[in-house]
N, C-alpha and C positions, 0 to 999 in steps of 0.2 A: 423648938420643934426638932424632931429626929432623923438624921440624916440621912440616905438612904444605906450606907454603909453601918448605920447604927438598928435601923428596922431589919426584925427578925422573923420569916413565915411561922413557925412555931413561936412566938410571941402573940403576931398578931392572931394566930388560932385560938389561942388561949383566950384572946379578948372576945373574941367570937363564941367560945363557947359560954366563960361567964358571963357575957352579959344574957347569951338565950337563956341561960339557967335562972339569973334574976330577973328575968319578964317571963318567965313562965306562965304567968295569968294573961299575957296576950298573946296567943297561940300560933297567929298568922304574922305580927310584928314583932316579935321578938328575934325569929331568924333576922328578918329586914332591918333590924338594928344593931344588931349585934354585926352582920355582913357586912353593914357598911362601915362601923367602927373599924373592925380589922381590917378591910378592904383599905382605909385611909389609912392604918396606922401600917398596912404590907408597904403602901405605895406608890403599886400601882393596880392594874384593873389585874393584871397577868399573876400579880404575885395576889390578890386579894381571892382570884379562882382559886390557887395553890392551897393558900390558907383554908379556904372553907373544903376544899376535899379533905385536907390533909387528917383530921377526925378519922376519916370512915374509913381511910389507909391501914390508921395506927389500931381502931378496933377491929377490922379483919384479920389482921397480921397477929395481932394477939389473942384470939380465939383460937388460930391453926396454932400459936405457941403453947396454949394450954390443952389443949385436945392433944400434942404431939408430946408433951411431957406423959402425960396419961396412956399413952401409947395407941393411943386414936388419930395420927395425922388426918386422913383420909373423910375422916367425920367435925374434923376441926377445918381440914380446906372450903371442904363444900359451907360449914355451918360460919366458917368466917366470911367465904365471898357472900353467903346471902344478907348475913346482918351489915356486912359491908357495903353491900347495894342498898339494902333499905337506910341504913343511916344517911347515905348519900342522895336518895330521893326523899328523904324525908328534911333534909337539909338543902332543898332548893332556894328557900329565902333567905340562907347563907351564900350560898350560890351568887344570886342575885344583887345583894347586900354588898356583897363582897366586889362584884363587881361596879356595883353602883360609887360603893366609898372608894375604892381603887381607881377608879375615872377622876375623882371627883382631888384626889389628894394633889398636893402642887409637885411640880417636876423637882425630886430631888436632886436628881443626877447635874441640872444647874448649879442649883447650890453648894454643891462639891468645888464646881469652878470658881466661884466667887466668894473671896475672902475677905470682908470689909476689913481695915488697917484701923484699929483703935488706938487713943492718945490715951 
């Protein structure tokens, strides 16, 4: 299992989003699986929140990038905060998920202390 010095927020997102992309055909579970996936594999509940906003961060952020190249900041702020808010309401049961698996994963920060001695 991965330590928590070895768990990555941008890792565990990434598991959060493939997996909603292959459970696509179940609409309402697939955020809730994919969140708690990443949620376990951030965790904990704090970094598994982090993970599932962290999406709607990087796609607002890159809409204002591409509308500002184009010489539209201003149309790129406004049209990246919205799709940035709707991916983020639309990714509650990542939200959720996330923090469900992030409760749910064992304390690593122990593990760190504890170094079984092998022969």
């Amino acid at each position: 299992m991965a330590q928590a010095k070895d768990s990555s927020i941008v890792a565990s997102s990434l598991w959060m989003i493939v997996i909603s992309l292959v459970l696509f055909f179940l609409p309402a579970v697939n955020g809730l699986i994919g969140g708690a996936v990443g949620g376990y594999k951030a965790g904990s509940a704090k970094r598994g929140i982090a993970a599932a906003i962290l999406p709607s961060i990087v796609v607002g952020l890159s809409m204002w990038a591409l509308f500002a190249i184009f010489g539209a900041p201003l149309i790129g702020l406004v049209g990246g905060l919205a799709v940035g808010i709707w991916a983020l309401f639309s990714s509650i049961g990542l939200l959720i998920g996330g923090l469900i698996g992030g409760a749910m994963a064992p304390n690593r920060g122990a593990q760190l202390d504890h170094h079984p001695v092998r022969s």
